[in-house]
C-alpha positions as CSV (number, residue, x, y, z in Angstrom):
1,X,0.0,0.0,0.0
2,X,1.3,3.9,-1.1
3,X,0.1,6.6,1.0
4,X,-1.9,8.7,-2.1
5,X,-2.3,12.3,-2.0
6,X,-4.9,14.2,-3.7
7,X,-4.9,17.6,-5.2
8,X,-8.0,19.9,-3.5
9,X,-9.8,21.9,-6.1
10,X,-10.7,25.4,-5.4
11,X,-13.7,26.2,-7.1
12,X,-16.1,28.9,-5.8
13,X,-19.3,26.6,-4.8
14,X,-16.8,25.0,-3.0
15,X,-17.3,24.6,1.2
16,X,-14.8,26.0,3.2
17,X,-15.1,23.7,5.9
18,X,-16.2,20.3,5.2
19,X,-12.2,19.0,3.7
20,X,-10.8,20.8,6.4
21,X,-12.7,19.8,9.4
22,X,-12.1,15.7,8.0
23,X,-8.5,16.3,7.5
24,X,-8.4,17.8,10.7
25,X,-7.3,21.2,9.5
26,X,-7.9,24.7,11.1
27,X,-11.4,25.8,9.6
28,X,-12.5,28.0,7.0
29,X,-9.5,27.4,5.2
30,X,-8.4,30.3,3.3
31,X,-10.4,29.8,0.1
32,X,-13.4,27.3,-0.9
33,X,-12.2,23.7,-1.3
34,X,-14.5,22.0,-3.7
35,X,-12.6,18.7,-4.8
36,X,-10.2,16.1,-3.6
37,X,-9.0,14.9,-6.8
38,X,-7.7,10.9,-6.4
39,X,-6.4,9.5,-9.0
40,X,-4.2,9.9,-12.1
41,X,-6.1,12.1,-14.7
42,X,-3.4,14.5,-15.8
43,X,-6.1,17.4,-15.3
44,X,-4.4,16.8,-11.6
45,X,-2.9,13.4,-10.6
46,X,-2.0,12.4,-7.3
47,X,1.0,11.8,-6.1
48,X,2.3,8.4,-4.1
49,X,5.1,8.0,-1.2
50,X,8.2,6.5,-2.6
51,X,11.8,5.9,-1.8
52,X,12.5,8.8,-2.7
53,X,9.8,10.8,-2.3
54,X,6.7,11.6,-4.0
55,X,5.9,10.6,-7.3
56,X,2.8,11.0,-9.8
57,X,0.6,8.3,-9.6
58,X,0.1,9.6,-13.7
59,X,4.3,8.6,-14.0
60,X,3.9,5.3,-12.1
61,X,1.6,3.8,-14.4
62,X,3.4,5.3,-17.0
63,X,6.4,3.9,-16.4
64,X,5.1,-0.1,-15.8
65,X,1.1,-0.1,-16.7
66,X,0.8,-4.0,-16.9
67,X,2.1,-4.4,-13.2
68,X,-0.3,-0.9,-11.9
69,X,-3.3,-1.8,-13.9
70,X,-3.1,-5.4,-14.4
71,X,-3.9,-7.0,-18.2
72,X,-7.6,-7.1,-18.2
73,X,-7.9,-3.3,-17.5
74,X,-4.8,-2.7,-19.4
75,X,-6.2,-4.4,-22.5
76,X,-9.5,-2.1,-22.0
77,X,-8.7,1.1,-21.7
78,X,-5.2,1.4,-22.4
79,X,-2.2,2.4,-20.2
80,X,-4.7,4.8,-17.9
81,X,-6.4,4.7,-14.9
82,X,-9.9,4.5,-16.0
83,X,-11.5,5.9,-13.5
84,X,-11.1,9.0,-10.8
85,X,-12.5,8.8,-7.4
86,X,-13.7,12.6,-5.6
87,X,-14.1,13.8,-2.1
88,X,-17.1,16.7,-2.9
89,X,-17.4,19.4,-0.9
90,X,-20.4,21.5,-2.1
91,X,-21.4,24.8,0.0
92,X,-23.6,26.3,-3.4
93,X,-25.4,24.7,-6.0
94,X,-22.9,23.4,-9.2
95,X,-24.1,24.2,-13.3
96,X,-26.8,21.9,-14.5
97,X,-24.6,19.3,-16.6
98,X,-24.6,16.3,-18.9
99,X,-22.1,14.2,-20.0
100,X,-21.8,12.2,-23.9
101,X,-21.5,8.3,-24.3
102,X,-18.1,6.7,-25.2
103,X,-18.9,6.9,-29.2
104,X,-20.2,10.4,-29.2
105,X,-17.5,11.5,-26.8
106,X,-15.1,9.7,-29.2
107,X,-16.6,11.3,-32.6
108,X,-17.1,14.8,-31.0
109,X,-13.6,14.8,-29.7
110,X,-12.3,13.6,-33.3
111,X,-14.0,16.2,-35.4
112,X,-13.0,19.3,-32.3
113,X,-9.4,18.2,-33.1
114,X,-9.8,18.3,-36.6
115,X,-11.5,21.5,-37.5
116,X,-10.2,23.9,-35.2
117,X,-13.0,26.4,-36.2
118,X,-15.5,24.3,-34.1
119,X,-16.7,24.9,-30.5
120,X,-14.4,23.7,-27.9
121,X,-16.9,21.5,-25.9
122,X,-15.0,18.4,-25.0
123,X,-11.2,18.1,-23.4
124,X,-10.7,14.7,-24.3
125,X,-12.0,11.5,-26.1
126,X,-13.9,9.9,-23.1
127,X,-17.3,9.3,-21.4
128,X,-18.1,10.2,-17.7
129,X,-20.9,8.4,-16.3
130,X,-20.4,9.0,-12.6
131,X,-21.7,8.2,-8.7
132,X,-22.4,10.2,-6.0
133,X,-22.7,8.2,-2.4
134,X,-23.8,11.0,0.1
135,X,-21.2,11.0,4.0
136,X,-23.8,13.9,4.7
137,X,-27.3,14.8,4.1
138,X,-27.0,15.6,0.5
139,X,-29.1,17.6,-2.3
140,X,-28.5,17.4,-5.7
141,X,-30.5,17.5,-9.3
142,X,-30.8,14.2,-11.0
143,X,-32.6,13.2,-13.9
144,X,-36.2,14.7,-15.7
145,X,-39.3,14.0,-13.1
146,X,-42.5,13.5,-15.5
147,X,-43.3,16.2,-17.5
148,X,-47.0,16.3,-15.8
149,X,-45.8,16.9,-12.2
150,X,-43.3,20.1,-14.2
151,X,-46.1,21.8,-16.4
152,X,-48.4,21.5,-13.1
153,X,-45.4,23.2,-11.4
154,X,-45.5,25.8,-13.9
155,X,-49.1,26.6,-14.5
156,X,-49.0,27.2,-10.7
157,X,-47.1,30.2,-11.3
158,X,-50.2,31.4,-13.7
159,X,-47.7,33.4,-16.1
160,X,-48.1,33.6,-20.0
161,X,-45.2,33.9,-21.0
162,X,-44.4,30.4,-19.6
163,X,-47.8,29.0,-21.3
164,X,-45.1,27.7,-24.6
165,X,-43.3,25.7,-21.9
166,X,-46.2,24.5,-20.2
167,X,-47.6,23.2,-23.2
168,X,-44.5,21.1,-24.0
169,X,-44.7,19.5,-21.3
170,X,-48.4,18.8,-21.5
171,X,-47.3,16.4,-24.3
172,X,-45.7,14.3,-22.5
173,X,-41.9,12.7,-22.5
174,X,-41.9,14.0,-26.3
175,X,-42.1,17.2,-25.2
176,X,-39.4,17.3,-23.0
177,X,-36.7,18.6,-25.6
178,X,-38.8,21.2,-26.4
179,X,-39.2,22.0,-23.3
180,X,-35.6,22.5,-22.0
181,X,-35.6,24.0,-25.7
182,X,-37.5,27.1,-24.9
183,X,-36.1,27.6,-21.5
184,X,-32.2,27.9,-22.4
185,X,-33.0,29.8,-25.6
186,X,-35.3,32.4,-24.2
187,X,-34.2,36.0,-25.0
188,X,-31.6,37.1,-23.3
189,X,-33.0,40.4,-22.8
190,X,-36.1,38.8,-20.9
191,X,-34.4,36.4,-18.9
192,X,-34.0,38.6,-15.7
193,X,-37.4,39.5,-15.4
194,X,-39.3,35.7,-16.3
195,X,-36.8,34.5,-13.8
196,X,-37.8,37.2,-11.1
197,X,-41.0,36.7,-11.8
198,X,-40.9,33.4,-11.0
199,X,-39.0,34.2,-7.8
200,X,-41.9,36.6,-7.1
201,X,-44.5,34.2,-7.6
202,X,-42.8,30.4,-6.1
203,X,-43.1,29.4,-2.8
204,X,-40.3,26.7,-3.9
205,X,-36.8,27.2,-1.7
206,X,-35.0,25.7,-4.4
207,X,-35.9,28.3,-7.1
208,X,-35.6,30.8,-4.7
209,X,-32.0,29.6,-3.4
210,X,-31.1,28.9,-7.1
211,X,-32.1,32.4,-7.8
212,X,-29.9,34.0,-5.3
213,X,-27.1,32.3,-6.7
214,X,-27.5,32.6,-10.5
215,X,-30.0,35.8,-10.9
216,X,-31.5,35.7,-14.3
217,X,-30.1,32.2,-15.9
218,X,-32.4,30.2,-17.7
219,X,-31.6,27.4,-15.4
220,X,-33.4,28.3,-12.4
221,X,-36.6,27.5,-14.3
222,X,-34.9,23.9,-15.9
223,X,-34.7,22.8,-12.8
224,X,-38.1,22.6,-12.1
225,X,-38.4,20.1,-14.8
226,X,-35.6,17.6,-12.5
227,X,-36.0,15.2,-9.6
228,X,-35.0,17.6,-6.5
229,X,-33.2,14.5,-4.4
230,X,-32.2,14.7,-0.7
231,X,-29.5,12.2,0.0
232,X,-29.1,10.3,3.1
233,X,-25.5,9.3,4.0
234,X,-24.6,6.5,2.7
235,X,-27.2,6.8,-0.4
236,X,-26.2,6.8,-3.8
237,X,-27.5,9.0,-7.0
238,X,-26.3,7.5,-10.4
239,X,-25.4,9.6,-13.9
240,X,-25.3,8.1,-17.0
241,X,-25.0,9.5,-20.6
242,X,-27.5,12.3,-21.0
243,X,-28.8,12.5,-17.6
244,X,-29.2,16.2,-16.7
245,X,-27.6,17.1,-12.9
246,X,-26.4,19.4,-10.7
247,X,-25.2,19.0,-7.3
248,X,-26.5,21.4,-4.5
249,X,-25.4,20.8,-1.3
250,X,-23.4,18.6,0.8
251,X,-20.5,16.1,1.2
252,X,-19.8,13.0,-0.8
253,X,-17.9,10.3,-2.8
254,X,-17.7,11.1,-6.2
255,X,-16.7,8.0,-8.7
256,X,-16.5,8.2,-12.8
257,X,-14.7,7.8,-15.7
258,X,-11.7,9.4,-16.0
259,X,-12.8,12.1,-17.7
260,X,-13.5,15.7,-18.2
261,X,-16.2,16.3,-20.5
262,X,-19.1,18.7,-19.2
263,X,-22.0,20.1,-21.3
264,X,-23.5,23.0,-18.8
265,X,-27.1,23.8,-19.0
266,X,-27.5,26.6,-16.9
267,X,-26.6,28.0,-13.0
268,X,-23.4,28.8,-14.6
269,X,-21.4,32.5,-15.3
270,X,-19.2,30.0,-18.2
271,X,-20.5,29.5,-21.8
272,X,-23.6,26.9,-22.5
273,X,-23.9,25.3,-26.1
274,X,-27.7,24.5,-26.1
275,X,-27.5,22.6,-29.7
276,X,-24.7,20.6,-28.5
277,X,-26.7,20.1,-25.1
278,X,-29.7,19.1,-26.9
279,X,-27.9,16.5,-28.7
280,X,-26.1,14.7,-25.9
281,X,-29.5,15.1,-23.2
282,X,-31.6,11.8,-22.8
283,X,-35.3,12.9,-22.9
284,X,-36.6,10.4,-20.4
285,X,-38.4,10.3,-17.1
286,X,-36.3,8.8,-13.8
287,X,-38.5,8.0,-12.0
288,X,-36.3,6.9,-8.7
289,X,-33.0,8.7,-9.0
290,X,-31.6,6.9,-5.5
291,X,-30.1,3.7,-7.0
292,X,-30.0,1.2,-4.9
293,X,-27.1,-0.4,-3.2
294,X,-26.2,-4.0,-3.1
295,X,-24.7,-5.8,-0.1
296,X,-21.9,-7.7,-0.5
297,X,-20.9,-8.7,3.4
298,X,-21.8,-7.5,6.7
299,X,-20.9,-3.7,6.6
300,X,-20.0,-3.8,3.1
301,X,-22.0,-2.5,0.2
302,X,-21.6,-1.6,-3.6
303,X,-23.7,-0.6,-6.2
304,X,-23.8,-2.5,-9.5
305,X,-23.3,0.7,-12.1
306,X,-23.5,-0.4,-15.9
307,X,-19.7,0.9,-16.6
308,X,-16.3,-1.3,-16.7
309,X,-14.6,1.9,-15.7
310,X,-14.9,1.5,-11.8
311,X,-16.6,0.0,-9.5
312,X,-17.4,1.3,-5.7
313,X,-17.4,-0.5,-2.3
314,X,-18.5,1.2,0.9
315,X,-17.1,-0.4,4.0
316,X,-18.3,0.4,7.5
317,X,-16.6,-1.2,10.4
318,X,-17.3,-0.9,14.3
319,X,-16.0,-2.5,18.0
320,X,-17.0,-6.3,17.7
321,X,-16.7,-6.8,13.4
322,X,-14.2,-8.9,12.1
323,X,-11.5,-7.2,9.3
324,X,-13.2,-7.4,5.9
325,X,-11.4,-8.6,2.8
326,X,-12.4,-7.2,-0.5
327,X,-13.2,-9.2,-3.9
328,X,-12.1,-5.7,-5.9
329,X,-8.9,-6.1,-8.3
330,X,-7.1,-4.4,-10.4
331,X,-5.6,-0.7,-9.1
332,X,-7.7,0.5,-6.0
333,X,-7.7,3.3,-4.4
334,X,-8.9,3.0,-0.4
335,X,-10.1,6.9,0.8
336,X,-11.2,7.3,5.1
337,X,-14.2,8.9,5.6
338,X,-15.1,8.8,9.2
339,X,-13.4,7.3,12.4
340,X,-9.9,5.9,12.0
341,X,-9.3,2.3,9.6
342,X,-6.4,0.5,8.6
343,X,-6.1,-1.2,5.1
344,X,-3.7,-3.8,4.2
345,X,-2.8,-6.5,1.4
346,X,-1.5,-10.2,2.1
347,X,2.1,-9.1,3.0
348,X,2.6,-5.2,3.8
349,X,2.4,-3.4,6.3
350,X,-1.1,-1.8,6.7
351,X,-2.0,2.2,5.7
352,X,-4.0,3.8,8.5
353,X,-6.9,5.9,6.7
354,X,-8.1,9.0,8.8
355,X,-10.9,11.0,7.8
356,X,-9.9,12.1,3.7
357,X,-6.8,10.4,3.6
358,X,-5.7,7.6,0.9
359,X,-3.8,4.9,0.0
360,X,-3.4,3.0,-3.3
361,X,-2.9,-0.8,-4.3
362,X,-1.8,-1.9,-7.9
363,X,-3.1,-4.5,-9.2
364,X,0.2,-6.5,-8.5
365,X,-0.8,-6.0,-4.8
366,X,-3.0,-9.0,-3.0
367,X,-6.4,-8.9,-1.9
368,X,-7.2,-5.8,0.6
369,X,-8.5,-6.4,3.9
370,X,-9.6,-3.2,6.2
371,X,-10.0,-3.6,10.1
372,X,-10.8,-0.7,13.0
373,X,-14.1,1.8,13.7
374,X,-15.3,3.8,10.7
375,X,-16.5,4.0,7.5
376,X,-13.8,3.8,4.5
377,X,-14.7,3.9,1.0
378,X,-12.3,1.7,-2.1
379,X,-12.8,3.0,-6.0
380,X,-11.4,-0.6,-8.1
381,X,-11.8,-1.9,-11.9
382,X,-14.1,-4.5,-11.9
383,X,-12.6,-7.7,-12.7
């Protein structure tokens, strides 16, 4: 087992506390901490202990990526680690995004490279379907809700202007596109005021809060058309291709594909590209967007993602429960979460995880086993 030290992202929704408190830092820290990046995507890789110091997980694998990764991952994805595992720290509500599937990620990336006159949408030729497990009460944005329970939601608000939208939605799951349509292309002198005029008229705490945050973007009112979740700790919220998100509050594990391709749809200051949007957003109704976990031993739970990327195991231990050993393969990454636990493999000696602290096991490395009193959290490839 390496000791693995992340990078921690400072972007402005960012909390100022959460990281720091865990860590055991003086808090607020100077400036928002949004991110604890873990993992080897050269956007910011980690770094491992080594003989002679620290070294870029990114330059480990580099240098020997059958021993890191192992053949079967190797083979799949190349000489890269697949997947990047996130500590979130979210004190105001992130863009509404969506992420493309592997082929249009692949074809979109392809033609951006070769026509430099075209929008600069995607960073690199990869999906990023992704999983959010909540270590606090957690709100986010996931997924459309019916269209019947949104165009109720907006005839409440008895305005004309939104009548267009309304009617949309009235249609059903077809409608949807036009829908989201209307809303993100609405003139831009008007925006302001249909947005305060749904402040003005909602009762809803999220448009106001959204509001507050993002005065006059279109995406206050597409958010009304999403499932408005409230995340438990140790629940889970799932994102595939197309699904339209947007974390609001809280703490939690992040897993995905290594990858940074965004499409924003609104609650943002950068630049949204509602064609490209439009084509990349699955019109369909989620109708749970809590996806259910699967126990795999006493204290030990996963959830069964359609993605070869990663897979994630949560592991809770306490006074009285034996050490668990872990069927995950391949490079793993083990990240504390709460209360002090000590991974180990066959023959090492064992890393002790304090709240946000990792370690990481190649896939040379044995099977892991993690003892003590907490709850611990280990990103892996499935086999």
């Amino acid at each position: 087992m390496h000791r693995l030290t992340g990078v921690i992202r400072p972007y402005a929704w960012g909390s100022r506390t959460i990281i720091a408190e865990l860590q055991g830092r003086p808090a607020p820290s100077d400036a928002p901490e949004a991110e604890l990046w873990l993992g080897a995507h050269p956007g910011d890789p980690s770094t491992v202990s080594g003989p002679d110091g620290p070294i870029s997980l990114a330059t480990v694998i580099e240098e020997d990526p059958k021993a890191q990764l192992g053949s079967p991952a190797l083979d799949a994805f190349g000489p890269r680690l697949p997947y990047l595992m996130k500590l979130l720290a979210a004190e105001a509500p992130l863009s509404l995004q969506a992420h493309p599937d592997a082929d249009y990620a692949r074809r979109a990336f392809a033609a951006q490279e070769a026509d430099p006159s075209l929008p600069r949408n995607y960073t690199d030729a990869y999906h990023k379907p992704e999983m959010l497990v909540a270590i606090t009460p957690f709100e986010a944005l996931c997924g459309f809700r019916s269209p019947d329970v949104s165009a109720t939601a907006l005839a409440a608000l008895d305005l004309a202007e939104l009548a267009p939208v309304v009617a949309a939605l009235r249609a059903g799951v077809s409608g949807l596109h036009e829908a989201v349509r209307l809303l993100l292309t609405w003139p831009e002198p008007d925006r302001a005021s249909l947005v305060e005029s749904v402040v003005a008229r909602s009762d809803s705490a999220l448009v106001h809060t959204l509001a507050s945050h993002y005065p006059g973007d279109p995406g206050v009112l597409v958010a009304l058309l999403l499932n408005h979740v409230r995340l438990a700790p140790g629940e889970a919220i799932w994102m595939p291709a197309g699904n339209m998100h947007a974390y609001l509050r809280g703490a939690g594990v992040e897993i995905m594909a290594a990858s940074d391709n965004v499409l924003r749809g609104g609650l943002t200051p950068k630049r949204v590209d509602v064609d490209e949007l439009l084509r990349v957003l699955r019109f369909e109704v989620l109708e749970d967007p809590i996806f259910p976990a699967t126990p795999v031993a006493p204290g030990v739970t996963t959830w069964r993602v359609p993605v070869g990327e990663f897979e994630l195991y949560r592991v809770e231990l306490g006074p009285g429960r034996p050490p668990v050993t872990l069927p995950a393969t391949g490079p793993r990454i083990a990240l504390g979460v709460e209360g002090d636990t000590f991974v180990a493999e066959p023959h090492g000696t064992p890393a002790e995880l304090t709240p946000a602290t990792a370690a990481y096991a190649s896939a040379e490395t044995g099977a892991l086993t993690l003892a003590g009193t907490g709850v611990a959290f280990v990103a892996a490839v499935p086999s």
